[in-house]
N, C-alpha and C positions, 0 to 999 in steps of 0.2 A: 293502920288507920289512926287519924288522928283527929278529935274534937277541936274545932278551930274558935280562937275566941278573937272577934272580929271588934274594927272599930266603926262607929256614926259616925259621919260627919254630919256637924251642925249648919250646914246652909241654911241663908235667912227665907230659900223658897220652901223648904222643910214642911211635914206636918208637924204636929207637936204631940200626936197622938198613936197615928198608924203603926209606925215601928213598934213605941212602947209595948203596944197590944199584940202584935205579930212576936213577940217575945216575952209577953204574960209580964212586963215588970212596969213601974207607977211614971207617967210622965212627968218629968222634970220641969215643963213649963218652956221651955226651949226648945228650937226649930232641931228636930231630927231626922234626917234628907236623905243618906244613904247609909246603908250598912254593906261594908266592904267584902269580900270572900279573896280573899288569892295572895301573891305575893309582890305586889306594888309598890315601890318603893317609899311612895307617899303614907300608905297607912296600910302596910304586911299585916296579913292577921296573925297571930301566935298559938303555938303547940308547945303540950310538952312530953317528951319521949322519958321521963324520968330525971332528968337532971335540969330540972326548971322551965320556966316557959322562956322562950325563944320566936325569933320571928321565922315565919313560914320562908321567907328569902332568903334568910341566912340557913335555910336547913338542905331547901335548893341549891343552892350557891357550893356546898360543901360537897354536894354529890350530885351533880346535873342528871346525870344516866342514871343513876340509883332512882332518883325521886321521877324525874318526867320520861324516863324512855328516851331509847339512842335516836330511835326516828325522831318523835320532836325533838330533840338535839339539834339534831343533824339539819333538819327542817326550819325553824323558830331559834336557835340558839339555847344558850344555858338558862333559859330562864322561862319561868309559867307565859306562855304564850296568850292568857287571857284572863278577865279580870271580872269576876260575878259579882252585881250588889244585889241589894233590894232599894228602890226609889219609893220615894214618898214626896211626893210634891202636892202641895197647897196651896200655890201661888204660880204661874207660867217661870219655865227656866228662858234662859238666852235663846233667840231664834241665831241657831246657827248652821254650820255646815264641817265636815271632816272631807281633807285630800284624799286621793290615792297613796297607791305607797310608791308611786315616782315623783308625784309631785310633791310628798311628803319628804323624800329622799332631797331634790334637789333645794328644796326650801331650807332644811335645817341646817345642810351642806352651807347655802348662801349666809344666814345667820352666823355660822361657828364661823365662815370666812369673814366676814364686818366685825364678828367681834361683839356682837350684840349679847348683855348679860343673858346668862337661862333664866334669870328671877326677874329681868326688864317687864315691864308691863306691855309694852311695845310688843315685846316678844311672839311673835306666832306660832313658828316651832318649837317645842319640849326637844322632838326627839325625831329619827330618823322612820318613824312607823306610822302606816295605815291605821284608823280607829273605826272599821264598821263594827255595828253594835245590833242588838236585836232585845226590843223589849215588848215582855211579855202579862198580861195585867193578869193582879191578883184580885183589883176590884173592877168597877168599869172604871177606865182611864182614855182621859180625852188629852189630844194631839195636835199637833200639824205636823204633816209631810209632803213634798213634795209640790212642785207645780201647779196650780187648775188651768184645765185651758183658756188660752186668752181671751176666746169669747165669752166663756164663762163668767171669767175674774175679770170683763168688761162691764158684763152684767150686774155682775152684786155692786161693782163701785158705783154703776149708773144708779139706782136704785134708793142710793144715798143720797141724791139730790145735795151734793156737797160740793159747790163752782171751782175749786181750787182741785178737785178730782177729776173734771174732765179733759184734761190734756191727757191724764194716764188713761181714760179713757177708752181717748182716739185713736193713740199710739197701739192699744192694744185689738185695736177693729182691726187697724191700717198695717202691720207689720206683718211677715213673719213668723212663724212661732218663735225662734229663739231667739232672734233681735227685738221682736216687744219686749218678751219676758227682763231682756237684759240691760232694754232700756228705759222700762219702766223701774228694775230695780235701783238701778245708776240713779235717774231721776229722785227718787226718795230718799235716798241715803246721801244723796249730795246737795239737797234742797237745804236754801236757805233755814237755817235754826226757827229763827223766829216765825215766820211763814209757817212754816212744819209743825210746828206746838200749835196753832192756832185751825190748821186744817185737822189734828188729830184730836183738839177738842171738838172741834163741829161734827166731824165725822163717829165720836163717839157715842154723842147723844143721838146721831139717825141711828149707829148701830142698836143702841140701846131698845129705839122706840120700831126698829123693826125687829129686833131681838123677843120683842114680845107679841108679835103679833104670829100668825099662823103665815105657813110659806116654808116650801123647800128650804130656802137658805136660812131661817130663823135661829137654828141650833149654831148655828158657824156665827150668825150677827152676834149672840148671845154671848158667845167666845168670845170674839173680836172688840167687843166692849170691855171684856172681862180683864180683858189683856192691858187696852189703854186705860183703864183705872189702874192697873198696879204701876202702870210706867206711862204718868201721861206726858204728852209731847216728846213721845219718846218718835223717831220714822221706823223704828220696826213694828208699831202699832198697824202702821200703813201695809210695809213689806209683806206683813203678817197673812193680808187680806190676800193677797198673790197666792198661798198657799191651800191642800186642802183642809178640811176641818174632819177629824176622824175619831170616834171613838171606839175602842177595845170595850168586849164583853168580857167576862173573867175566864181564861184558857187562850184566848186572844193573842195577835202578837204583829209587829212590825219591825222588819228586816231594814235600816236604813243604810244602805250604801254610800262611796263617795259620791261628793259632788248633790246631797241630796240635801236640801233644805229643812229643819225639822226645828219643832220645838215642844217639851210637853210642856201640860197645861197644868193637871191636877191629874189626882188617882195614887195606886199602891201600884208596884209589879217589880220582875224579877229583868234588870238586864244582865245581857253580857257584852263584852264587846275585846274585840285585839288589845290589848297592851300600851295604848298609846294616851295620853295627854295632847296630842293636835289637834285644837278648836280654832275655828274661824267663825267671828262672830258676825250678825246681821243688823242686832238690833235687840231690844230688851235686856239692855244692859249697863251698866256703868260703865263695863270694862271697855277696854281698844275695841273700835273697831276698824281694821284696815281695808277700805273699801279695794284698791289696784287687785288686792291679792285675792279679794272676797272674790271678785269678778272672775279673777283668773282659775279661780275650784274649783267656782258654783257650775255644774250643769241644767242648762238650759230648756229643761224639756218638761213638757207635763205631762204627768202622769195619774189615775188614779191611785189611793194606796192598794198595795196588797195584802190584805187582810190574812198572815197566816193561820191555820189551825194544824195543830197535830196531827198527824199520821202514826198510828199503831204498824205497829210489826207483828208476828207471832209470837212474840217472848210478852207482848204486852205494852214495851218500851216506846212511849207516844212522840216523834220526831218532828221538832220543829226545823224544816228544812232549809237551806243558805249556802248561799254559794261561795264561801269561802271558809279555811281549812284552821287557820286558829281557835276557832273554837265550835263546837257544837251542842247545843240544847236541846234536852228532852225532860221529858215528867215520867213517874210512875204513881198511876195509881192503883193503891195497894187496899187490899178487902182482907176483914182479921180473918184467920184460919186456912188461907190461900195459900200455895207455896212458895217457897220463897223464892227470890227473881233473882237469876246472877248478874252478874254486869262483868260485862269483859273487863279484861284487866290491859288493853294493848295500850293506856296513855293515862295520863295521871285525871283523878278526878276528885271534884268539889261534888258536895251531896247538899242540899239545903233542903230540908223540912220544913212545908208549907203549911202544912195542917195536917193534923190528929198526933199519932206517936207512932215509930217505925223504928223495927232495930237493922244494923247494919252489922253483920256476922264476919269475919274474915279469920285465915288462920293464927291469928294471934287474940281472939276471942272477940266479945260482942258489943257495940258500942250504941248505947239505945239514944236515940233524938228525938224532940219535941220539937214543936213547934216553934219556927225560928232558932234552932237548932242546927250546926252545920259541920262537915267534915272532909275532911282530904283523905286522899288513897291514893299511893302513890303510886306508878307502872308498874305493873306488872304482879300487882298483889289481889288475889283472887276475893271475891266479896259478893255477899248477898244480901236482899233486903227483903224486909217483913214486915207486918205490922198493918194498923190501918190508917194509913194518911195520904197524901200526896207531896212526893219529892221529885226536885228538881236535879237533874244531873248535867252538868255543864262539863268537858271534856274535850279533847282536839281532833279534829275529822279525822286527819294522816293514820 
């Protein structure tokens, strides 16, 4: 077992507070947006087995089988197939989307073949991997994901009384579901600049003034305003609106797959997601955004969200459920004087201490964590926990 000492990163969407507090130590005054869990090569967290701290990748890297199990091995390659933060957002991140992992595949293929730098801003693919993710809130934390149906997302525009909005309107009475959807996003992302900044002022202020009023959609107008103040004249203000409006209760959680549209908004929670750096952006952003390619991700369908919750098992172990195999999430919560709970040892595991204090037992003795607190255990090493808090176990299905 090893206590892991993790790094922030400072994103400017960051709280400046949540983390501090989730780790009992003074904020610095500075946006502090994610704290990392895993071995990523961007920001590995560090252990030290006796002979100094080290990064968690280079202790993988030394013994693949040793630390993560022949099956992920054999499955994932030599390397932590999954990458756990904690998010803290206070301001909307990018509305964006992740590939599959063929389209992720022949994308980076195409980039390493042109030649295009990995550090290019241009650049779309990091790497040859899928990036589904699953975030799960620690406060209430509000979103977007996914599609609304077009009549829907006809509706709320109409509603705005904003003349520059009825063409996407019509388009979305009159089509299709997946040819509106795709060509209303076409339409905004490729609209005239100036045009654009001037329909995402007007449209902000209806947002705003329906935002306060009473009405099903008031909480999403509320948002949707929220959004084009951080970023005005930006067209994923617009894109934005296409999308649902969802908030998480605290145990809460949302599964985003490829091809799925999302952005969070604000809140605290715990993600995880595969191993991957592939972002295609939409919009709320400074960064690139490559519309051909955007188009060629995004799946076209809408959907409500699906609001996961935990499923208990007999052991206790409450499973946030997902269809895919790099990584798995669950919670324990633990009551003082209870027994203690084992956790299989078939795949390597990150422990993060959400709240109260829990000790993790294994045979080479006990390793107590607090709150924002975290640890690695590697395959195949037997381990228990105790204590009164709730922890987070993130691990790989296989």
């Amino acid at each position: 077992m090893d206590r892991l000492v993790n790094t922030v990163r400072p994103y400017a969407w960051g709280s400046t507070t949540a983390i501090p507090e989730l780790l009992g130590v003074r904020p610095t005054g500075e946006p502090q947006a994610e704290m990392w869990m895993g071995a990523h090569p961007g920001a590995p967290s560090r252990v030290d087995r006796g002979a100094g701290s080290v990064a968690l990748s280079e202790v993988i890297a030394a013994d693949p089988e040793g630390e993560l199990g022949a099956d992920a091995v054999r499955l994932f390659g030599p390397r932590l197939p999954f990458l756990l933060k904690v998010l803290a957002a206070a301001s909307p991140l990018s509305l964006q989307v992740h590939p599959d992992l063929a389209q992720a595949k022949e994308g980076f293929a195409d980039e390493e073949e042109r030649g295009v730098p990995a550090d290019a801003p241009h650049r779309n693919y990091k790497d040859a991997n899928h990036k589904p993710e699953l975030i799960c809130a620690l406060t209430p934390f509000n979103g977007l994901c996914g599609f609304r149906d077009p009549d829907e997302a006809a509706e709320l525009l109409a509603a705005l009384e904003v003349d520059s909005l009825k063409p996407y309107v019509d388009i979305l009475h009159a089509h299709p579901e997946s040819h509106a959807l795709r060509e209303v996003l076409t339409a905004v992302l490729t609209a005239d600049p100036e045009a654009m900044a001037e329909t995402v002022r007007q449209t902000t202020a209806a947002a705003e003034r329906l935002g306060a009023q009473d009405g099903p959609y008031a909480p999403a107008y509320a948002a949707y305003a929220s959004i084009a103040r951080h970023y005005p004249g930006d067209p994923g203000a617009i894109a934005a609106m296409l999308l649902n409006f969802v908030t998480l209760q605290p145990g809460e959680a949302l599964y985003l797959g490829a091809g799925v549209p999302h952005a969070y908004l604000d809140g605290l929670g715990v993600e995880i997601m595969a191993n991957s750096d592939n972002v295609l952006r939409c919009g709320l952003t400074p960064k690139h955004v490559d519309v051909p390619e955007l188009l060629r991700v995004v799946r076209f369908e809408s959907a409500a969200p699906a609001v996961l919750r935990p499923e208990a098992d007999s052991s206790g172990e409450e499973l946030y459920t997902t269809p895919i195999d790099e990584f798995r999430l669950s919670r324990h919560v633990l009551a003082d004087g209870a027994a203690p709970r084992p956790l299989p040892a078939t795949g390597p595991q990150i422990l993060l201490c959400a709240s109260g204090e829990v000790s993790l037992r294994g045979g080479d003795g006990e390793l107590p964590l607090k709150r924002g607190e975290s640890a690695f255990v590697p395959a195949g090493e037997e381990a228990a926990l105790s204590g009164d808090g709730t922890v987070f176990r993130a691990t790989v299905t296989a």
